[in-house]
Structure formats: C-alpha cells, structure tokens
NUVOLO-412379 format. One record per residue (C-alpha): residue in one letter; x, y, z. Coordinates in steps of 0.001 Angstrom, whole numbers, plus 500000, padded with zeros to 6 digits. Example, Ala and Ser with C-alpha at 12.3 -4.5 7.8 and 13.67 -1.06 7.14 Angstrom:
@rest->A	X->512300	Y->495500	Z->507800
@rest->S	X->513670	Y->498940	Z->507140
END
This chain:
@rest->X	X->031991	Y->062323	Z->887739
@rest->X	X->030808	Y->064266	Z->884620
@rest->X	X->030042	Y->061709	Z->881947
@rest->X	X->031083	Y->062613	Z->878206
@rest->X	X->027817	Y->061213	Z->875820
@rest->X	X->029647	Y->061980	Z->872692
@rest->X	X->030946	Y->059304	Z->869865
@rest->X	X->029755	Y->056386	Z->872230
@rest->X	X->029191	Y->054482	Z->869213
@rest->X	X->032380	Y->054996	Z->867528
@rest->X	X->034018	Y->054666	Z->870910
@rest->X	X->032450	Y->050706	Z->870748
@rest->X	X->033468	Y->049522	Z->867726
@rest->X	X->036868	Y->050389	Z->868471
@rest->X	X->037061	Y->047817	Z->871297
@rest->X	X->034346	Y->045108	Z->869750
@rest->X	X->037155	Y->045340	Z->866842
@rest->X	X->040225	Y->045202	Z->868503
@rest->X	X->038940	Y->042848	Z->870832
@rest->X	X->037661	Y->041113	Z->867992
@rest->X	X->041293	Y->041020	Z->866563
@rest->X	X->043037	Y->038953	Z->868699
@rest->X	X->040844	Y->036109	Z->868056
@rest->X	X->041245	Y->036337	Z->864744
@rest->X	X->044608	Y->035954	Z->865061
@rest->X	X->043812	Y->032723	Z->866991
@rest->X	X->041053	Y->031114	Z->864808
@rest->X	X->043285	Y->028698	Z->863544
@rest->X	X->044583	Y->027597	Z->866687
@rest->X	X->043700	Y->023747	Z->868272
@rest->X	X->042757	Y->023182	Z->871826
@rest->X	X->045535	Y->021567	Z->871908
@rest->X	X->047160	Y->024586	Z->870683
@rest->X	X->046398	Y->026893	Z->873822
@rest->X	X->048003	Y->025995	Z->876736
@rest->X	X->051250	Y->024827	Z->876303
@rest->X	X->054113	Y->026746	Z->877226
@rest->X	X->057298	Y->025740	Z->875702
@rest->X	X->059403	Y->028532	Z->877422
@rest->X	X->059114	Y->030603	Z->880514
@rest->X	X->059097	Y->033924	Z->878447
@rest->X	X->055940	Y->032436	Z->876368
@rest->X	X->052802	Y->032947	Z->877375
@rest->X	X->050214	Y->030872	Z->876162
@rest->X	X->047353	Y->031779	Z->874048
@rest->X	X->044584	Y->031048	Z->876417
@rest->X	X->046310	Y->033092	Z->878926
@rest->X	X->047010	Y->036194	Z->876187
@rest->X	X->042831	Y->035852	Z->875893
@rest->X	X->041881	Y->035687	Z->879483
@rest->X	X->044437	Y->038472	Z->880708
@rest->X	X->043619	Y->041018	Z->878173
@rest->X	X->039866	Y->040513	Z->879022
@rest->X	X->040978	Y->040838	Z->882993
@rest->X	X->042714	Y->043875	Z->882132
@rest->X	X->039056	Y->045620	Z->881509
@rest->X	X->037564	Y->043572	Z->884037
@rest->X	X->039985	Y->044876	Z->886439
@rest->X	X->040778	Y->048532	Z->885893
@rest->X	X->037019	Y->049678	Z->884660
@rest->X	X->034109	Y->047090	Z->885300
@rest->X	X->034780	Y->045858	Z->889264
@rest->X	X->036411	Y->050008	Z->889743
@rest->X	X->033500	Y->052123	Z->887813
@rest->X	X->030696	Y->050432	Z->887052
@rest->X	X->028253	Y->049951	Z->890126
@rest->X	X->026318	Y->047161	Z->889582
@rest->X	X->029147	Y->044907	Z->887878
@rest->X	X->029267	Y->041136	Z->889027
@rest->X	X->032857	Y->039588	Z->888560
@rest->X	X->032598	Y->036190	Z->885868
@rest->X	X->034417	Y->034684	Z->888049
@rest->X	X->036242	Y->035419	Z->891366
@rest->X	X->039239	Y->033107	Z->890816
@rest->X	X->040316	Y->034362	Z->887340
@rest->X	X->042086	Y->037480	Z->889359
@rest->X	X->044659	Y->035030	Z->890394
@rest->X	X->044835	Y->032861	Z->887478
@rest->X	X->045537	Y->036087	Z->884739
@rest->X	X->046858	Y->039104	Z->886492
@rest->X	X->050312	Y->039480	Z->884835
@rest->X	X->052655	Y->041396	Z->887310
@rest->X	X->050550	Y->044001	Z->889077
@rest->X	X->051577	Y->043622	Z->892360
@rest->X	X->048875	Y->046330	Z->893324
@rest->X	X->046351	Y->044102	Z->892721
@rest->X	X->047023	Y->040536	Z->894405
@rest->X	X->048461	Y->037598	Z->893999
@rest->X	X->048982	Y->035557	Z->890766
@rest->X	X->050046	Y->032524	Z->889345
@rest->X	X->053924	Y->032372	Z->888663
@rest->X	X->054742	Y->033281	Z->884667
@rest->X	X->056604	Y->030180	Z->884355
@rest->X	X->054001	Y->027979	Z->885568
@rest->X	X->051139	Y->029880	Z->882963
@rest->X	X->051318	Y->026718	Z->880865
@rest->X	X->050029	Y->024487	Z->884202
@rest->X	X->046577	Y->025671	Z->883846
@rest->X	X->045040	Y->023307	Z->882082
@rest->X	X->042050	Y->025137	Z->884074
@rest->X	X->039606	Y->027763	Z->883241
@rest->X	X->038551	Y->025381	Z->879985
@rest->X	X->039181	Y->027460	Z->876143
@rest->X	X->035575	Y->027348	Z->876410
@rest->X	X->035247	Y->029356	Z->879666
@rest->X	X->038085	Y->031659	Z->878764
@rest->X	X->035931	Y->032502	Z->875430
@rest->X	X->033131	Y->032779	Z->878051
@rest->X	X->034939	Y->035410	Z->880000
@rest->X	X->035600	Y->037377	Z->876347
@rest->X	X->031873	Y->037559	Z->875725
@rest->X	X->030473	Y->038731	Z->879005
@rest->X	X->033641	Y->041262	Z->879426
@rest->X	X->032854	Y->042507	Z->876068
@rest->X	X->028970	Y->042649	Z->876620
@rest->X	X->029226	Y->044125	Z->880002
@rest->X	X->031796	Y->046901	Z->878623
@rest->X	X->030159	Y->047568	Z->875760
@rest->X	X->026727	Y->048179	Z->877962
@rest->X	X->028783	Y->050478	Z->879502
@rest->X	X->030156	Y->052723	Z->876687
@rest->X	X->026760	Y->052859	Z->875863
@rest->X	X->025893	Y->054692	Z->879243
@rest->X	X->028601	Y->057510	Z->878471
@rest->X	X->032091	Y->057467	Z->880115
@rest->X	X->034383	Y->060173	Z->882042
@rest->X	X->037559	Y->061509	Z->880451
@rest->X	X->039111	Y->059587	Z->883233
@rest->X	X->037228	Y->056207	Z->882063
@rest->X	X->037812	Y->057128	Z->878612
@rest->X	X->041505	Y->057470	Z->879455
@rest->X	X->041965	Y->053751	Z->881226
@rest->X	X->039706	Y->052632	Z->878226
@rest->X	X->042342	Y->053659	Z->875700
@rest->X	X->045161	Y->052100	Z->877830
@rest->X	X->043277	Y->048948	Z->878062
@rest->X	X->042886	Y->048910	Z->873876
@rest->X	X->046506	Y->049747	Z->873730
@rest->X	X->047719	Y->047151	Z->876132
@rest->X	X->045444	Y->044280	Z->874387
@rest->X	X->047306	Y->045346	Z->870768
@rest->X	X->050443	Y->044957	Z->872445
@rest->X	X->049472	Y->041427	Z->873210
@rest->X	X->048171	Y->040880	Z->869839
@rest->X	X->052126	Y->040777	Z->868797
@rest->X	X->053156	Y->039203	Z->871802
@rest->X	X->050519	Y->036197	Z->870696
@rest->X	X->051756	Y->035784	Z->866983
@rest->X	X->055495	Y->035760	Z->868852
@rest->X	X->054591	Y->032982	Z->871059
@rest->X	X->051755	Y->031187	Z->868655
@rest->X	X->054999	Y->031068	Z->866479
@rest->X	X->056994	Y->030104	Z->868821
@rest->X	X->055232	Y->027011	Z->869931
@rest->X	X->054287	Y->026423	Z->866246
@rest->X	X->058708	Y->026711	Z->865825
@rest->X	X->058991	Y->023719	Z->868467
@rest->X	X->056849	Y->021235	Z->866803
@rest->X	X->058154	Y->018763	Z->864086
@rest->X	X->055074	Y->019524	Z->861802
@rest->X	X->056025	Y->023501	Z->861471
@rest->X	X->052553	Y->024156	Z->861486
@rest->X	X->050632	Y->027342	Z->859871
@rest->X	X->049152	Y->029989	Z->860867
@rest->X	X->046002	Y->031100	Z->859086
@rest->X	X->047115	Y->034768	Z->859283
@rest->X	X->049635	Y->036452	Z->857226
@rest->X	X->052553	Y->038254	Z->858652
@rest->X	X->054986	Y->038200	Z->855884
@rest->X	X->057501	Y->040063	Z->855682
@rest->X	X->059078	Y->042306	Z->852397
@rest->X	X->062712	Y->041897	Z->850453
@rest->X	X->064780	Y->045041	Z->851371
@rest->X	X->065048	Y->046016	Z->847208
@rest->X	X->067063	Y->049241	Z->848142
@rest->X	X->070944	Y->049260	Z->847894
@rest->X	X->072507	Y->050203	Z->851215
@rest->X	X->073237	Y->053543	Z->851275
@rest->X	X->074443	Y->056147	Z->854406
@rest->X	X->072484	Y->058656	Z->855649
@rest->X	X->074072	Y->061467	Z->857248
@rest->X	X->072999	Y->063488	Z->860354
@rest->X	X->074543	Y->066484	Z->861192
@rest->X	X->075622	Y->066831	Z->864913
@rest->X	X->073497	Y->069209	Z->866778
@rest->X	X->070429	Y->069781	Z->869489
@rest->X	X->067628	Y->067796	Z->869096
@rest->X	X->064688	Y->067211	Z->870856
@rest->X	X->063492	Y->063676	Z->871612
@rest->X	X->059822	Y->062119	Z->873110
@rest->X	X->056248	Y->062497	Z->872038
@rest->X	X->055092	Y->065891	Z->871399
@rest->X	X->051545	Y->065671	Z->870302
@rest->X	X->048070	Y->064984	Z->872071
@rest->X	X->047825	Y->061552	Z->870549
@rest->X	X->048233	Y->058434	Z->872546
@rest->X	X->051484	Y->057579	Z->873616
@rest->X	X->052778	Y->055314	Z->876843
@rest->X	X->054282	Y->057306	Z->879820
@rest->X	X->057535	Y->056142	Z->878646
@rest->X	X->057166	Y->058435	Z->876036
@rest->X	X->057557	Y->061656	Z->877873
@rest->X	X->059535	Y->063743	Z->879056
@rest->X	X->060025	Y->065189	Z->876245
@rest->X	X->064141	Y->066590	Z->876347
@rest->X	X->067389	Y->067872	Z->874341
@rest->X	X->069742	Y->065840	Z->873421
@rest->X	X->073305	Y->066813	Z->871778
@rest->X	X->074073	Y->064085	Z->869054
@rest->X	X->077805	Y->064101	Z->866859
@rest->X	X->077707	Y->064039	Z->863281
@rest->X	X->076281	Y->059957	Z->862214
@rest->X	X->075569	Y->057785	Z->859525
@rest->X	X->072739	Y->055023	Z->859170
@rest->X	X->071928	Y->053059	Z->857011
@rest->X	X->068604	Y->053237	Z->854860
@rest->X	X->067556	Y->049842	Z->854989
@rest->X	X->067649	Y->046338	Z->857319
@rest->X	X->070605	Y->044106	Z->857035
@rest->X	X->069100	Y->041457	Z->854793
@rest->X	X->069566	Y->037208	Z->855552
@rest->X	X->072100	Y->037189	Z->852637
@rest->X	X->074702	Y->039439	Z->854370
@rest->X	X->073988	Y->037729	Z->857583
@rest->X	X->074865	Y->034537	Z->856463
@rest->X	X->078121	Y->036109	Z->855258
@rest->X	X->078722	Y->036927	Z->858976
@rest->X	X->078025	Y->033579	Z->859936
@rest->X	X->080116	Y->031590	Z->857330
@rest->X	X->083319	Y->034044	Z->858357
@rest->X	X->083137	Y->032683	Z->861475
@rest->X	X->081308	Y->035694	Z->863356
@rest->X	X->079442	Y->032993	Z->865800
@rest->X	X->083271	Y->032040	Z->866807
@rest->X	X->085021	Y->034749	Z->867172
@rest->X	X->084611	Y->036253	Z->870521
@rest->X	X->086689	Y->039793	Z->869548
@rest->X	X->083019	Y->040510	Z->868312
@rest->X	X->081045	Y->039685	Z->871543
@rest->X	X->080125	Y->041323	Z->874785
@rest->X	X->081242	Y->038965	Z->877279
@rest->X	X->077662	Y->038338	Z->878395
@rest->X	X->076717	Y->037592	Z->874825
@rest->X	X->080011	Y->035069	Z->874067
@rest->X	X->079359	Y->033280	Z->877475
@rest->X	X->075162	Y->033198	Z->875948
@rest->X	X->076164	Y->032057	Z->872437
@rest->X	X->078256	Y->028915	Z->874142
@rest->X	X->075791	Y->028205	Z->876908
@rest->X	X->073361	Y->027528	Z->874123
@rest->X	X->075409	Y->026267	Z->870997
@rest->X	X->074119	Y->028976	Z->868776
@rest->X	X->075457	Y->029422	Z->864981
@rest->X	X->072515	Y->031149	Z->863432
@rest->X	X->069359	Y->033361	Z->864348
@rest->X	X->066204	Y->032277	Z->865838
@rest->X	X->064540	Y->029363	Z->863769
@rest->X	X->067170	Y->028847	Z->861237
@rest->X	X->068015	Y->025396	Z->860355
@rest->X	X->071110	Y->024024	Z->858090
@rest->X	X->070023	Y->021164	Z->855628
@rest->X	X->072436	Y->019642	Z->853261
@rest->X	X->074354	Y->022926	Z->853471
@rest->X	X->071500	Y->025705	Z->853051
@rest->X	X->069959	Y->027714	Z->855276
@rest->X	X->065942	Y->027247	Z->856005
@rest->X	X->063534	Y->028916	Z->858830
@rest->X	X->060325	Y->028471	Z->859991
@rest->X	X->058532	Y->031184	Z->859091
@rest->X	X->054009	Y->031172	Z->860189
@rest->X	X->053851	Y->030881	Z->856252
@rest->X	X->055533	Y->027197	Z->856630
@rest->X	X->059460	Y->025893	Z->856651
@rest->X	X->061614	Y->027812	Z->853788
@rest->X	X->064803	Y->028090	Z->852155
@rest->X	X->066068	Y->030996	Z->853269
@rest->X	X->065318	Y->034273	Z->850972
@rest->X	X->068375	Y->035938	Z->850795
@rest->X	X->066708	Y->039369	Z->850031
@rest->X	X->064457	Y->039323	Z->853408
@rest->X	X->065903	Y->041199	Z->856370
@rest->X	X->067237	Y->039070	Z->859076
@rest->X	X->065025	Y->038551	Z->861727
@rest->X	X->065085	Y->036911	Z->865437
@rest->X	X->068336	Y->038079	Z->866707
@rest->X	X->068848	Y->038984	Z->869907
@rest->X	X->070824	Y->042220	Z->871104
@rest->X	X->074224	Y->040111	Z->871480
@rest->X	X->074270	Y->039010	Z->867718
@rest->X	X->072772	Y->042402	Z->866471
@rest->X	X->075793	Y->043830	Z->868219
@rest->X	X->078777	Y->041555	Z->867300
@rest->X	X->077303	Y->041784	Z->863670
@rest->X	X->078231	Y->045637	Z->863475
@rest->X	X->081619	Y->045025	Z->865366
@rest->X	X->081932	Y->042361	Z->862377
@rest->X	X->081078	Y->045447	Z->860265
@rest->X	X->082797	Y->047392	Z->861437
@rest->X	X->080135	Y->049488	Z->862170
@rest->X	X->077394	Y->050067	Z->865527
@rest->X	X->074107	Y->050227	Z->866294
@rest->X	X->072532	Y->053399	Z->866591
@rest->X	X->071329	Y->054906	Z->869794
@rest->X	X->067833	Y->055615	Z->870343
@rest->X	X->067738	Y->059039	Z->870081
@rest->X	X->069736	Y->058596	Z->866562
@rest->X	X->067463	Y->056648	Z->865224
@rest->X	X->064091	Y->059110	Z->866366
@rest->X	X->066058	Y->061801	Z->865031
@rest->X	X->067093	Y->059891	Z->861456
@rest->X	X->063993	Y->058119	Z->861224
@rest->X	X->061900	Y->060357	Z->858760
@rest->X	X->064419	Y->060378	Z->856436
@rest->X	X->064025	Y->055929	Z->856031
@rest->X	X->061660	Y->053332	Z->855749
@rest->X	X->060721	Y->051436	Z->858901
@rest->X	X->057716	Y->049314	Z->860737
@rest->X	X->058672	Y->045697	Z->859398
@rest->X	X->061112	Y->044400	Z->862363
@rest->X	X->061767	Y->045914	Z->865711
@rest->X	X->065245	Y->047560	Z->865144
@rest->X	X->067962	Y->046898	Z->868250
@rest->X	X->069273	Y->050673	Z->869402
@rest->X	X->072535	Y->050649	Z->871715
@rest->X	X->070416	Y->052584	Z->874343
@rest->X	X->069307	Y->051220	Z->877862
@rest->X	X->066128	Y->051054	Z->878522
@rest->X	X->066010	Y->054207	Z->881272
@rest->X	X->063856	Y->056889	Z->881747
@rest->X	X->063590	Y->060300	Z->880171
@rest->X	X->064239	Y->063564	Z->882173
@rest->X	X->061041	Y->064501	Z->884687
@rest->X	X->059696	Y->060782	Z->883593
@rest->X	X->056451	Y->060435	Z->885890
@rest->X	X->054767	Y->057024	Z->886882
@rest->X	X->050969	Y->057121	Z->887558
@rest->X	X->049711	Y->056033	Z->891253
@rest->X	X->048913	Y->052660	Z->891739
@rest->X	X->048794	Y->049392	Z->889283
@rest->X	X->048832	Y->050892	Z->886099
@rest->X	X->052338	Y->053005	Z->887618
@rest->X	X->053503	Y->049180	Z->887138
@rest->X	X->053149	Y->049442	Z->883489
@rest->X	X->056392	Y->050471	Z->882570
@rest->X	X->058225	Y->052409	Z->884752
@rest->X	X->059509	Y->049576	Z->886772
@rest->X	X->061282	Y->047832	Z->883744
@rest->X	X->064013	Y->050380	Z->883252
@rest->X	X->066864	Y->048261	Z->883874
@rest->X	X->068430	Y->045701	Z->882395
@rest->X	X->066850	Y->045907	Z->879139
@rest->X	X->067796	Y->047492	Z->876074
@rest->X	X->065405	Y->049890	Z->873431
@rest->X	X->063716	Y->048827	Z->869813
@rest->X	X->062263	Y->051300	Z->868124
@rest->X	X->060452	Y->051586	Z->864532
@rest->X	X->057432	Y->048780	Z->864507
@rest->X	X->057580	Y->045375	Z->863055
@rest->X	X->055097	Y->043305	Z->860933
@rest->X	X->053188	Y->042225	Z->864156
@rest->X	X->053182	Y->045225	Z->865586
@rest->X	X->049331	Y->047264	Z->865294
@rest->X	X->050051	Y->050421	Z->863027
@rest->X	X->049151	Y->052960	Z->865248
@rest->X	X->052512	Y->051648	Z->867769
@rest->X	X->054538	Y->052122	Z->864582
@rest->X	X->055261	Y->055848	Z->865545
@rest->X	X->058896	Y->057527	Z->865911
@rest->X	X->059030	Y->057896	Z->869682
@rest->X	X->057602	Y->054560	Z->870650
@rest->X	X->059998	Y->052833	Z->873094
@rest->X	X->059856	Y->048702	Z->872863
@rest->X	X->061956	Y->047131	Z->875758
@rest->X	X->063387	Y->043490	Z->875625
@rest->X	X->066602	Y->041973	Z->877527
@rest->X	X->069573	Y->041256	Z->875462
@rest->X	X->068828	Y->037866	Z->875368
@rest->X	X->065721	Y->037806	Z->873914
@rest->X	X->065177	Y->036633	Z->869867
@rest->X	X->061340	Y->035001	Z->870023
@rest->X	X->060124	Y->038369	Z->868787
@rest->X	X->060326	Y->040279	Z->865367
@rest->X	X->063399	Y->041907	Z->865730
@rest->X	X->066375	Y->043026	Z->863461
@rest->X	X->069618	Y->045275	Z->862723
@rest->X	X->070041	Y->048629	Z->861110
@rest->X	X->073934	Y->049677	Z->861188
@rest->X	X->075190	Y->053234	Z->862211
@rest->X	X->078564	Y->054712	Z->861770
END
C-alpha cells in the first residue's frame, strides 16, 4: 500500500485540534455531569468521548496499523453506536447505565488513541487511510454538535439551568422579511467539487423546480409567539395528524425549553434562563410545529432542493432550517462496503432534511448541499423555520 509522506504534520494538528475540541466543549462539565441520560435520544457526554475515540480505534488503528494493541477489549461493546458490521453493543437507551469505564479511563482511552494515531500520521498514510482519517474527523465534528445538544439538554432538565462555559449564542434576525423569487427551471442539485462531502451528498442530478418565493431571513421568537397566542398549538386545521396526535400526547404549547412566568415567555438558553428576545429566531421546533406554523402562515416550507438552489442569494448557518423533503436518496446514490456503508445510507426513511448549518454546527458542514436528517419529532437540536411560497 503506497504510503503518501507529504503534509504529515499539518495532517496532525488537524486531528490533535479537533480532537482537542470536543473537550473543550466539555471542560466545564462535572463528573456528575457525564453520564446521565435524561432521554433515550441523548447520549451522554462520556459516551460522545469514548465513541468518537473508538471510531479511530476501530476503522484505522486495530485495521492498518500492525503492531496496534487495543486499550481495552471491552470498550468495542460499550461505544460502538449502530454498526452492526462490527459486533454487538450496548442498547442506546441504556448508554446512561454505564456508570463503567470511569471519566478518568474514558480520558485515558482519548490520550493513548490520540498518541497512538498521531505516531501513526507520523509514519505516512495511504490515500485510502487518509480517506477513513477524514471521515473519522468529520464524524467526531458531527458529535461535537450532537454534545452541546445533549450537554444542553441535560443542563435544560435540571432546576439550577446550569452554564455552559462555551458560547453558542445565537444573532437577532435585524433584516425585514422580504421574498425572494426563483424562477422555475432545471437545476442541478448535490456536491460538485473535490472537497469533502458525505455519500449522501452525491449523486449529483436535475431537478425541475416551479417559480417560488422564500423568505430572506428565520422566523424570529416574536412572530412565533404570535402563532402561539392565536391559538396555533390548538387548532388542529394546522397539523399533520401525526403531529396533532404528538402535540396532545405531550401537552405542548410552546417550543423546546420555553417556559411561561407571570405571563412572559423565558428559555433556557447554555448562556443561563432568559426572557425571551423577541428579535432571536425561534429555535427547538420540531418538523410538526415548523409545519403547522407556515399552514398558520399561510405559507410552506421549502423543499430541499429549493432551498440549495435559493441559498446563495440569503444568509444561513445559525439554526438547522426544516425542508418539506424526505430524507431519500439521490439518483445512482452508492453506499460503501461494509460498516462505514452504515453511515448513512440506511437512515433514508422516516426522517425528514435540514439544510444550511446552525450555531453548533463546525463551519466547514455549513455548505449548500449538506443533508442533516432528524425525525419529525425531534426539537433537542438547533433547529428552525424559513417560510416558502
């Protein structure tokens, strides 16, 4: 396997800082902080910091590197995800049992996976290496936002609102609304460069679109709250079925983290608990209220090729933006042999597309034709609404 020597050096402080990066984002976290796991779609830290370390472990130390001794034969079990390709695992909903491997030995793990690795760089890695390599740094900054959504999260469910010692803050929407249109037409949609992008990415394809409109900014907490004091969380003209039947099951007037006090709207927020800024776009709503919030409009969400197409011509990477597109995949769509083939490809169904980046999300994801995925459901992460007509 013909090694390539060049940019080794560059090539490690890339990992040692992305790696580094997610436990930054921890530092201010307790032991007590790590484990818990107040929901079956969280994940607890500890577990974010072990699995993204397996991830290397697994695809590029125990695979290409000869005389590599596995920290510890158990953690396989304990932090594999959903690779079914590669063993057994604990359950997701029963991540927050493990009161076992210790912090300590998880930060353990991190420092021999990162020593051994970086060793290896050293040596000069194949294009193919170099190829996993990038999907593992990828994969880790993906959990880098999935850890501030769940270190918020757990943060949301505890009576202190505690904070985070890193900022994520999100930025008033100054611009009056205003339409842009989009002429109807051919267009072609998916990643058409040599930079990084996720399988789900390609394919890249024509699409026909009809003449649009969408808007140039977020819906903002202000006009949301209009929504909700006309009634638009009981009025079931507005809902999908699926979404009414999800609003009642729960008893849910408001998005994510919102709390009514003496008439006026707060949130937690990882700065602290706030009176609601009406200028901020509305964040942590799920698909169903993005959705019956346009009907309410009067208006829809756009589709995801809409929004690819329209999005040079706005402002986007500080919330995940809800498309009306299922998550499905594109024309001649290819899955990889083996694990990493479980990646994404077997996810396209019953989800529905984000596109556009949020304030959590590692600037180099924030790119037109990246496809996020979530269930309809879902409101723990950083997502909002941008209207189409």
């Amino acid at each position: 396997m013909e090694t390539v020597l060049k940019n080794t050096s560059i090539v490690k402080e890339r990992f040692l800082e992305i790696r580094n990066q997610t436990e930054l984002i921890c530092k201010s976290l307790q032991p007590e902080d790590v484990s818990i796991q107040p929901a079956e779609f969280v994940s607890p830290p500890k577990w974010h910091l072990a699995h993204s370390t397996w991830f290397f472990e697994q695809f590029i130390l125990t695979k290409y590197k000869s005389d590599y001794e596995v920290f510890n034969d158990d953690f396989a079990y304990y932090f594999n995800s959903y690779y079914n390709n590669v063993g057994e695992r604990v359950l997701r909903a029963e991540r927050g049992t493990m009161t076992r491997p210790t912090l300590s030995e998880v930060l353990k793990y991190r420092t021999y996976v990162n020593q051994q690795l970086s060793e290896f760089i050293t040596e000069g890695l194949s294009e193919e290496i170099l190829n996993v390599l990038e999907i593992g740094l990828q994969h880790e900054q993906q959990h880098q936002e999935l850890l501030i959504y769940d270190i918020k999260y757990i943060f949301g469910q505890q009576p202190s609102f505690p904070i985070l010692d890193f900022t994520v803050q999100l930025q008033k929407e100054t611009q009056s609304q205003q339409f842009i249109p989009i002429k109807d037409g051919i267009y072609e949609i998916g990643h058409n460069n040599n930079a990084f992008c996720f399988d789900n990415e390609l394919g890249r394809h024509k699409v026909y679109l009809h003449n649009f409109e969408i808007s140039n900014r977020l819906v903002t907490n202000s006009e949301y709250i209009e929504f909700i004091e006309a009634g638009g969380y009981e009025d079931f003209n507005l809902w999908h079925a699926d979404g009414w039947t999800f609003i009642q099951e729960n008893a849910l007037n408001s998005p994510l983290y919102w709390h009514n006090i003496s008439d006026k709207w707060h949130q937690y927020t990882l700065n602290g608990f706030v009176e609601i800024d009406g200028d901020l776009p509305v964040n942590h709503v799920s698909f169903y209220e993005a959705f019956a919030y346009a009907q309410w409009k009067g208006m829809r969400l756009p589709t995801e090729f809409e929004w690819e197409v329209a999005s040079k011509q706005f402002k986007h990477g500080q919330l995940w933006e809800w498309t009306n597109s299922a998550y499905l995949p594109y024309p001649n769509y290819t899955k990889v042999e083996g694990a990493l083939g479980e990646y994404n490809g077997k996810f396209m169904v019953n989800q529905m597309v984000l596109r556009g980046g949020s304030i959590a999300t590692s600037k180099n994801h924030c790119r037109p034709t990246y496809r996020n995925f979530f269930q309809t459901d879902m409101r723990w992460l950083f997502s909002g609404i941008r209207l189409a007509k």
